[in-house]
C-alpha positions in Angstrom: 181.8 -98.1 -62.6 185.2 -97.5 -60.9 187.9 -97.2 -63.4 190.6 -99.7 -62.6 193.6 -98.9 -64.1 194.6 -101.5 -65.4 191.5 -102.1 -67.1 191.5 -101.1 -70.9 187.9 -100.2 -71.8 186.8 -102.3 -74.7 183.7 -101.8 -76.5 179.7 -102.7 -76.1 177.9 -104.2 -78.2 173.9 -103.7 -77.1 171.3 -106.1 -79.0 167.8 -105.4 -77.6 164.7 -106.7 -79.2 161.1 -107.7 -78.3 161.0 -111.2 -77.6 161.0 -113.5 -80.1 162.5 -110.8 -82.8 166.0 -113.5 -83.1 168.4 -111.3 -81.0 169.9 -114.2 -79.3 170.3 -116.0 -82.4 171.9 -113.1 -83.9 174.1 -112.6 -80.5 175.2 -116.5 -80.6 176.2 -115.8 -84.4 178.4 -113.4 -83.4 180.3 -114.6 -80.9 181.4 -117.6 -82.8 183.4 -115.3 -85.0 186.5 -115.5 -83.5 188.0 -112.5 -85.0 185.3 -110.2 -83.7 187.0 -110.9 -80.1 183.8 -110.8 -77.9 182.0 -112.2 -74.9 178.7 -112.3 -73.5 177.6 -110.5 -70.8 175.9 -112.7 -68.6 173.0 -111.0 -67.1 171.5 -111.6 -63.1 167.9 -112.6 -62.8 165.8 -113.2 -60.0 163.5 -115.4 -62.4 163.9 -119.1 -61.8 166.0 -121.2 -64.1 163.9 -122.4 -67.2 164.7 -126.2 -69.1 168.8 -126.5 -69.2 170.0 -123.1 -68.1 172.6 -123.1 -66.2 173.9 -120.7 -63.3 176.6 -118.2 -64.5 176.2 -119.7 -68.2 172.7 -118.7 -69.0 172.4 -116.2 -66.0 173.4 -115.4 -63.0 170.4 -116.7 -60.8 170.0 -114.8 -57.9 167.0 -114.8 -55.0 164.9 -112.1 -55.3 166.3 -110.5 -51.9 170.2 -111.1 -53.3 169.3 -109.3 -56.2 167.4 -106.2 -54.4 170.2 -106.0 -51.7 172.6 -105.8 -55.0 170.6 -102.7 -56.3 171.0 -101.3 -52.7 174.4 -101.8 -52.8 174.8 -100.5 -56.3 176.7 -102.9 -57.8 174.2 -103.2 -61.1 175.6 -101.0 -64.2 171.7 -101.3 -65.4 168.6 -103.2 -63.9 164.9 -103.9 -64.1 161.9 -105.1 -62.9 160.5 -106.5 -66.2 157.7 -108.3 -64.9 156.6 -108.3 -61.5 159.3 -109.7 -58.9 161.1 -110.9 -62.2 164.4 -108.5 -62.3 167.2 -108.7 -64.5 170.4 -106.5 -64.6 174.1 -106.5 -65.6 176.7 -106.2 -63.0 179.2 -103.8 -63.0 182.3 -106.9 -62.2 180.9 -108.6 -65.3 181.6 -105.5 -67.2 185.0 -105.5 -65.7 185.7 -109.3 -65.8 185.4 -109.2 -69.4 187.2 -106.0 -70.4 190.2 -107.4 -68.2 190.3 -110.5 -70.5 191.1 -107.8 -73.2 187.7 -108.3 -75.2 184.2 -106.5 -75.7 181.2 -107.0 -74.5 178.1 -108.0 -76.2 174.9 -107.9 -74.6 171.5 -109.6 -75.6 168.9 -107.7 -72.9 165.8 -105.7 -72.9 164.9 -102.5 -74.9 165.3 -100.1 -71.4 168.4 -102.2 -70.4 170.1 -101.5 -73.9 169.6 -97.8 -73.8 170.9 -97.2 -70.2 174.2 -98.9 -71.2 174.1 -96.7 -74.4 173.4 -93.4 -71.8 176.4 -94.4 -69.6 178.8 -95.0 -72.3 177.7 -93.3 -75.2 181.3 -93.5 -77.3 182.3 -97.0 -76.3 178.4 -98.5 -77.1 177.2 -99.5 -80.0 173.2 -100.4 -79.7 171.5 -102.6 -82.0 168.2 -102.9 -82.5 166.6 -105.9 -83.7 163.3 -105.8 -85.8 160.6 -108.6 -86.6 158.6 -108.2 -89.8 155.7 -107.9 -88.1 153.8 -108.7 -84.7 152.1 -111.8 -86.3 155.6 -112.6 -87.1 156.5 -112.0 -83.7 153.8 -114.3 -82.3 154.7 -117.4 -84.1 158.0 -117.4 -83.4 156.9 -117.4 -79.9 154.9 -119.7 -79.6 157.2 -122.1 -81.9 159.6 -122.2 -79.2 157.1 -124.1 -76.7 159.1 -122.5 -74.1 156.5 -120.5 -71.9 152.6 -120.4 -71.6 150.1 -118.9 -73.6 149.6 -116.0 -70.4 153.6 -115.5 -70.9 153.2 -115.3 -74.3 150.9 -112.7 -74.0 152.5 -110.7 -71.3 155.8 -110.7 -74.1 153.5 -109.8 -77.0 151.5 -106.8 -75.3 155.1 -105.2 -74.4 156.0 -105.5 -78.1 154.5 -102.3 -79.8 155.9 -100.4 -76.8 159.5 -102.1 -77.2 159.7 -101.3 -81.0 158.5 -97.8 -80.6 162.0 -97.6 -79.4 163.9 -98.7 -82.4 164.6 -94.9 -83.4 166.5 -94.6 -80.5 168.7 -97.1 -80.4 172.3 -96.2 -83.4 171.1 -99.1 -85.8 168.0 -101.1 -86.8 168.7 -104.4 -88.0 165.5 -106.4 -89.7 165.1 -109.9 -89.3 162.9 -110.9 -92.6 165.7 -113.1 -94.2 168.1 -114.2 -91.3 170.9 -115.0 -93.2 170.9 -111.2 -94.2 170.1 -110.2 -90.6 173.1 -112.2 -89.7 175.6 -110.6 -92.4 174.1 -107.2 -91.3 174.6 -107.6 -87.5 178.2 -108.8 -88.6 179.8 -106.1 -90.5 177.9 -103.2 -88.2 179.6 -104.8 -84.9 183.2 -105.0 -87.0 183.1 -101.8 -88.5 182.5 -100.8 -84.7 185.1 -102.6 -83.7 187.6 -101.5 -85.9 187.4 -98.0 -85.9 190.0 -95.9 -84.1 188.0 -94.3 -81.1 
């Protein structure tokens, strides 16, 4: 990422989870705490738009050749092919649009997304991993939703044990048995972040 000068690096807050483990619920939590000064990190997809999302709320939507001519270009501070044709990836300018608003970061993307940002900027990132209780857990939740098909479903549950092999990796674990606890967990980890003197 170029260094602008008069951008002051804030911080990065990672939350990666298998599907279905509550990350975004955890992520949308967080940002409603006002004091904790953060903003989401809106990721680019070549997917198509599911239900309500919206274009540069949800994601940035982006055709499959926009988004592989972006890679090209190198404009992508992580990316991936998740699923066949089906990238995501975080752009470098939203990285810099939000520092330059004088917040940090927090990011709700895949297990491989989460440790690349961790790689680049190992002192500025904090990654969180989120935990289910279990794969049956895991399933239900997915399948509550009524988002996706049963093949989708699939697809998300066959990546699991892979994904939370992970967990070690990543500088927390945070289970979601009791969400409330999850919650006031993922809170005072991403403050005492936050507030220490780097």
């Amino acid at each position: 990422m170029k260094d602008k000068k008069s951008i002051k690096k804030g911080k990065l807050i990672v939350f990666s989870a298998p599907s279905g483990s509550g990350k975004t619920t955890i992520v949308r939590h967080l940002l409603k705490q006002e004091e904790l000064n953060l903003e989401f990190s809106i990721s680019a997809t070549s997917r198509e738009k599911r239900g309500k999302e919206i274009h540069a709320k949800d994601y940035y939507f982006l055709s499959l050749k926009e988004f592989k001519n972006k890679i090209k270009a190198d404009e992508f501070l992580e990316w991936e092919e998740v699923y066949r044709d089906n990238f995501y990836g975080t752009l470098k300018t939203e990285v810099e649009r939000i520092w330059a608003k004088g917040k940090h970061v927090i990011f709700d993307i895949d297990v491989s997304g989460g440790l690349r940002i961790k790689k680049k900027f190992p002192e500025e990132t904090l990654a969180i991993f989120v935990k289910p209780p279990d794969l049956n857990e895991l399933i239900i939740r997915l399948k509550e939703r009524g988002e996706e098909s049963e093949a989708k479903i699939s697809m998300r549950v066959a990546k699991a044990p892979a994904e939370l092999a992970t967990a070690p990796l990543f500088d927390e674990i945070v289970l979601n048995k009791d969400l409330d606890k999850a919650l006031e967990n993922a809170y005072d980890l991403v403050s005492n972040f936050i507030n220490e003197k780097s």
